[in-house]
C-alpha positions, -999 to +999 in steps of 0.1 A: +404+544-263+418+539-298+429+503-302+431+479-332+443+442-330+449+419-359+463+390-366+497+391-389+523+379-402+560+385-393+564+404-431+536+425-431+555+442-397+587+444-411+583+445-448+564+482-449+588+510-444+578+510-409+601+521-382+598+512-348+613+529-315+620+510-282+603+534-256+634+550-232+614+539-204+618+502-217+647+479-204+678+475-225+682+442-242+683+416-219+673+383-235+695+357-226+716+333-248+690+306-236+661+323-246+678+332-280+685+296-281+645+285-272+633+309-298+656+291-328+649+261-317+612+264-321+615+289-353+638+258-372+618+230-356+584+249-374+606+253-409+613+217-405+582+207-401+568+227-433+589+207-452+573+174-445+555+160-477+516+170-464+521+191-436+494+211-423+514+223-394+541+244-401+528+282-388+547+292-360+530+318-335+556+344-319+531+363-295+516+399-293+532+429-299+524+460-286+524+491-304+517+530-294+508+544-332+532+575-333+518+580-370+554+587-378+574+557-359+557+528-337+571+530-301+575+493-293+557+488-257+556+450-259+578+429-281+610+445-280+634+414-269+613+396-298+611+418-323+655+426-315+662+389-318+645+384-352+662+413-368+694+396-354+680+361-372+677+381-402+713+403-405+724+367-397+709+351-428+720+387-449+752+380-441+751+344-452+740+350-484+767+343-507+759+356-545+724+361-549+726+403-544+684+405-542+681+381-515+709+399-499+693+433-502+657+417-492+668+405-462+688+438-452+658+459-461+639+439-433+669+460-410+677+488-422+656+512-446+692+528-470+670+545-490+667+551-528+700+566-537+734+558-530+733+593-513+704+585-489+712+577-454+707+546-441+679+546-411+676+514-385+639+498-386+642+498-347+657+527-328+676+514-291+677+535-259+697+526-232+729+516-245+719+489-267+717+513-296+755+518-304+760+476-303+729+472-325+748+495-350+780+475-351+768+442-349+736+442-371+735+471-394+765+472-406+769+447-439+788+411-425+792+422-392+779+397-376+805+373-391+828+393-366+807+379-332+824+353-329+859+369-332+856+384-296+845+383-261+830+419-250+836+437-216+807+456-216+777+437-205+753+449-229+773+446-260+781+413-247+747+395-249+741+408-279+772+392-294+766+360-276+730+359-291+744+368-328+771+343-321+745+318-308+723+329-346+753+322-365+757+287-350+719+277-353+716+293-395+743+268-399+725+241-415+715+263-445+745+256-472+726+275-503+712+308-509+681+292-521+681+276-482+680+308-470+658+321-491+634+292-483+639+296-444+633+334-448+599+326-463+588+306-440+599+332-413+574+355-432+548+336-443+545+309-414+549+334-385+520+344-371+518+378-348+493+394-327+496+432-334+481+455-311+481+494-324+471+518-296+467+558-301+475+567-263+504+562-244+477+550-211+457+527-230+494+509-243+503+505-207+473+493-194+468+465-222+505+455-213+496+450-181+469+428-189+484+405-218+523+406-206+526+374-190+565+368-200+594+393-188+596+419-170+567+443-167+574+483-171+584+495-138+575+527-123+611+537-124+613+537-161+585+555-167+595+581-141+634+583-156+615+595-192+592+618-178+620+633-156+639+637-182+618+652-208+599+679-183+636+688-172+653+700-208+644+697-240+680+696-257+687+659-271+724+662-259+714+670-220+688+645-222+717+622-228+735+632-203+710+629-178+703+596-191+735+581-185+738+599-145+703+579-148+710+547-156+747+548-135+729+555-104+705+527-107+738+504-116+757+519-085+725+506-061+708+475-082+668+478-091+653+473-061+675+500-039+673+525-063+635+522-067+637+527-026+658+554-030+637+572-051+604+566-031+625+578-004+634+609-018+600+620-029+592+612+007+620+641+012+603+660-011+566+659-001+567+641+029+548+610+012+563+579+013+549+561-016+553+575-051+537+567-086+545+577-118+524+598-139+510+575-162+499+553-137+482+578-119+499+597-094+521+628-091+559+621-090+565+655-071+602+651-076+600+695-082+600+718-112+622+724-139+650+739-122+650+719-092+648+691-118+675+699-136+698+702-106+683+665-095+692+645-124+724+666-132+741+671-096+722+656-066+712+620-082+745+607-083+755+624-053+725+613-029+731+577-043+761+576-034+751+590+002+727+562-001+748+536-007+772+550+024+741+544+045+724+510+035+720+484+056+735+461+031+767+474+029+770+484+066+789+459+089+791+462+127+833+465+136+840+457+168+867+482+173+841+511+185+865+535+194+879+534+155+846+531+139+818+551+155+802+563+125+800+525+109+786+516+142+762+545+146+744+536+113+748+498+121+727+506+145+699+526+130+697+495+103+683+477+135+649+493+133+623+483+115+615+518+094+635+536+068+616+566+068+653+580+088+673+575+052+667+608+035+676+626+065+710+602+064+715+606+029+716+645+034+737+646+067+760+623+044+758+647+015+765+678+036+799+662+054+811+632+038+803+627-001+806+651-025+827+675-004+860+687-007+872+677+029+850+652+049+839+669+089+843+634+104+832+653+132+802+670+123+784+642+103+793+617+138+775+645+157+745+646+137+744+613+128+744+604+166+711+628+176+694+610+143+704+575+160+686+586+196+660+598+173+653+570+152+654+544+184+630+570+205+605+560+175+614+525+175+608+521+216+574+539+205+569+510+180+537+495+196+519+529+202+488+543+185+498+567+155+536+566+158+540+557+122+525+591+112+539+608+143+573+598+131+573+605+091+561+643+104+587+649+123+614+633+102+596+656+073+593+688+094+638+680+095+645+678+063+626+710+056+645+728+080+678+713+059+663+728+027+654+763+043+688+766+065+720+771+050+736+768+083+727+741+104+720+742+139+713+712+161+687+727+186+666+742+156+663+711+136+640+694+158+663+664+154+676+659+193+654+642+218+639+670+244+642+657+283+607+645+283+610+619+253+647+608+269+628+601+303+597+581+288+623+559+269+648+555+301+613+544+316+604+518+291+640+503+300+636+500+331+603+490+335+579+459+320+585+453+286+555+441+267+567+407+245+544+417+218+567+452+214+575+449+178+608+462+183+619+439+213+639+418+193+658+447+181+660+464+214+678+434+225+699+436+193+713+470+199+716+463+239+739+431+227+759+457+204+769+479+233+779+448+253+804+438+230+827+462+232+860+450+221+843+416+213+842+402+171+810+407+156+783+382+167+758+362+139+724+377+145+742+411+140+749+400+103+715+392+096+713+352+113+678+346+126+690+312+145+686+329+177+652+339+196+648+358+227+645+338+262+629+342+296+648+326+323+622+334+346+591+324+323+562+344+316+540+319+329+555+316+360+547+285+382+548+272+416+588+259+417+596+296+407+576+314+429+592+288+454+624+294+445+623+336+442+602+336+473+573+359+448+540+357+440+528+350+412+519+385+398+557+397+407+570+364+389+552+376+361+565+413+363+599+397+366+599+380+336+594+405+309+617+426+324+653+441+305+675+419+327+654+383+323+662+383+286+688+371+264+695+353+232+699+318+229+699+297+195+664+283+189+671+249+198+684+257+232+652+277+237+630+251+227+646+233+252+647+249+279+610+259+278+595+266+310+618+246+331+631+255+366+668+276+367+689+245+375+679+226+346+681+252+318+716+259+330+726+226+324+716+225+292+730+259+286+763+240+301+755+213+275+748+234+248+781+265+249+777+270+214+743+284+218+754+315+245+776+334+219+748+361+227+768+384+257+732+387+272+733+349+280+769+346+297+755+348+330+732+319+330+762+295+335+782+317+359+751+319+386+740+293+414+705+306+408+686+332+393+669+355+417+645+392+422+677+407+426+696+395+400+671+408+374+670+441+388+707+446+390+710+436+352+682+455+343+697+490+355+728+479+346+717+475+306+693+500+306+724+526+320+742+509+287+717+519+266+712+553+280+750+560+271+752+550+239+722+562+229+723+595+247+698+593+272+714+608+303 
């Protein structure tokens, strides 16, 4: 591993006729005005200082920056939103300068190398990816262009903080009337700035010391890495790699960070049938297919699967109460209910087939599909507490979406998407039968039971995510003499009573806290007492019965597991 480190100072990086290049797996530009503001702040605070008759402590240390050696250019892996802000300082102070021409010309040097001629062209000390590079151009290279920041107020976000920081330089470099203040500033910058400069002569060994000494900002995400290395195995032309870029960095905008990182560990699920992906340099094999089937990613089925994606999401799906005129927003409501996600890809393609990016949407079709993918996903979900269903579950949801990517027409018996009688029977069992309270998936069980109940009804809290509500026994699971008494059961039946489908509903926490272990009678007083807490339409019975009995629990329990079994397509 080739690495150097020395200690520096602030003109020895820029001084040279060294050019450095922000990596286009990097982040834009995304310092803040209040961290352009800190670093000013402590940059004039250390020239003050210096100018104290006797002062020994003027230096001024910026940090470590991070350099891959490219022998012709230095890719900038740490130090970017530093090393962008001080070149801002200085166009600042070069377009301060009012008469003295060398000063002005130093100072512009330390931005932009114009050459030796009047014919040379001009070439940026730092390069920008990511749409920071056309704002860095008309705010910093050009000659008195940052006189103009304060002139305007930007609609595009990136262009925007720039501005504001140049703005926010403009404002701070105020107190420097002369040219020789400038000049004396400047120095300081140069001599009294002390860097850390780390040279590496492999791409790994740069990302492994970042991850070690960045303890500020955002760390390189996988994502980034994987965007360049896409990319650049995908064409080689500059001009498509642009293009690609931007389809890039709009789909990650469309979803936010964190989804679209999902999405794309989701999709090399679709593609390999592994869930978790890492990106080359750190070690693992993105998979994401070869050229071609590159090429036709990033230029046609990115933007289109995100969108799919976004159609899908649990964030941006709302139950309606209005079944009849929303089955398909109720259908994936639904399937947001369980606790995997592994069902997306196949989603995102069912989507992609009859919704987006077709000329006409089959309403039809995708409600069809998309209904034997709901019965599918809950089947997994009532499996949730058995032995290998995790790995059960991502091979059959893999062996699907091969058969979408063999089969130009799709049929729904040879997909090995809809529930054989077998699996519809063991899940019409579980319903009506003991359900075990540690079931992982009660909870949501109950959720989706609730959403068939409410048919006509407005949407209920817990369904938007309100986790004020827990689930409660009437008949409780440790039983006790006054309710064996009053069901005429023993105590093992009481038991089997109590973790049955119909002996459950939803009542806010306090309520349940309250009610605790206590006979019938009482907790339906304080159910009477408390109204607000029996929104849930699994609870409406507890103040509408003179007691709770054997037979009551049966009856509700075939009467919601029959729910279930119709809107889930059981029968």
């Amino acid at each position: 591993m080739g690495i150097q480190a020395i200690k520096t100072k602030l003109e020895a990086i820029l001084s040279a006729r060294r050019k450095f290049n922000v990596a286009r797996y990097q982040r834009k530009y995304e310092w803040s005005g209040a961290q352009m503001t800190a670093l000013l702040n402590d940059l004039v605070a250390s020239y003050e200082r210096s100018r104290q008759p006797g002062s020994a402590d003027a230096f001024h240390f910026i940090g470590c920056f991070i350099f891959h050696d490219r022998k012709r250019q230095m890719d900038i892996i740490d130090g970017q939103q530093r090393l962008t802000s001080l070149s801002i300082l200085l166009a600042v102070a070069r377009d301060m300068v009012e008469s003295d021409e060398k000063l002005r010309d130093t100072l512009d040097a330390y931005v932009v190398d114009r050459g030796t001629t009047e014919t040379s062209t001009p070439t940026k000390r730092i390069t920008h990816h990511r749409g920071d590079e056309d704002h860095y151009d008309k705010l910093i290279v050009r000659r008195k262009a940052t006189k103009t920041a304060g002139g305007y107020i930007s609609k595009d976000e990136q262009e925007e903080r720039m501005r504001v920081n140049t703005q926010i330089a403009c404002q701070k470099l105020g107190f420097l009337k002369l040219d020789a203040d400038i000049a004396s500033f400047v120095n300081h910058l140069m001599e009294q700035c002390e860097i850390i400069e780390i040279s590496v002569d492999a791409n790994d060994d740069a990302f492994r010391i970042f991850s070690t000494v960045n303890g500020r900002g955002q760390p390189v995400r996988d994502q980034d890495i994987l965007r360049v290395t896409l990319i650049e195995n995908a064409v080689s032309d500059p001009v498509k790699r642009r293009e690609f870029l931007r389809k890039w960095d709009a789909a990650e905008k469309l979803l936010g960070a964190a989804d679209f990182e999902r999405y794309l560990r989701l999709r090399r699920f679709a593609m390999t049938g592994q869930l978790d992906y890492k990106s080359p340099q750190l070690g693992g094999n993105t998979d994401f297919g070869k050229e071609e089937e590159l090429v036709t990613f990033l230029g046609k089925e990115l933007p289109i699967e995100c969108e799919a994606y976004r159609s899908i999401d649990k964030r941006s799906v709302t139950w309606r109460h209005d079944k009849k005129k929303y089955p398909i927003e109720n259908t994936l409501h639904s399937m947001a209910l369980v606790n995997f996600d592994e069902w997306y890809p196949i989603g995102i393609a069912i989507f992609r087939r009859y919704s987006v990016g077709g000329e006409t949407p089959d309403r039809a079709a995708l409600l069809t599909w998309l209904r034997k993918l709901e019965s599918l996903v809950w089947k997994y979900e009532f499996d949730s507490g058995e032995k290998h269903v995790e790995s059960n579950r991502r091979e059959r949801f893999n062996s699907i979406l091969k058969y979408f990517r063999n089969h130009a027409n799709w049929d729904i018996g040879q997909s090995n998407i809809e529930l054989i009688d077998k699996e519809k029977r063991e899940m019409m069992a579980l319903l009506k039968g003991e359900l075990d309270p540690s079931l992982p998936a009660l909870r949501n069980i109950l959720l989706r039971l609730e959403q068939s109940l409410r048919r006509g009804a407005p949407a209920w809290p817990l369904m938007r995510g309100d986790d004020n509500y827990s689930i409660e026994h009437v008949i409780p699971r440790s039983g006790g003499a006054a309710w064996e008494r009053d069901l005429g059961c023993t105590g093992a039946e009481l038991k089997s009573l109590a973790v049955r489908l119909g002996n459950l509903c939803f009542v806010t926490q306090a309520l349940n806290k309250d009610m605790d272990d206590k006979p019938f009678l009482e907790k339906k007083a304080l159910a009477a007492e408390a109204k607000a807490g029996l929104t849930s339409f699994l609870a409406k019975d507890l103040c509408g019965k003179d007691k709770w009995t054997q037979a009551l629990v049966e009856e509700r329990t075939r009467k919601f597991a029959q729910v279930l079994a119709r809107d889930l397509d059981l029968q």
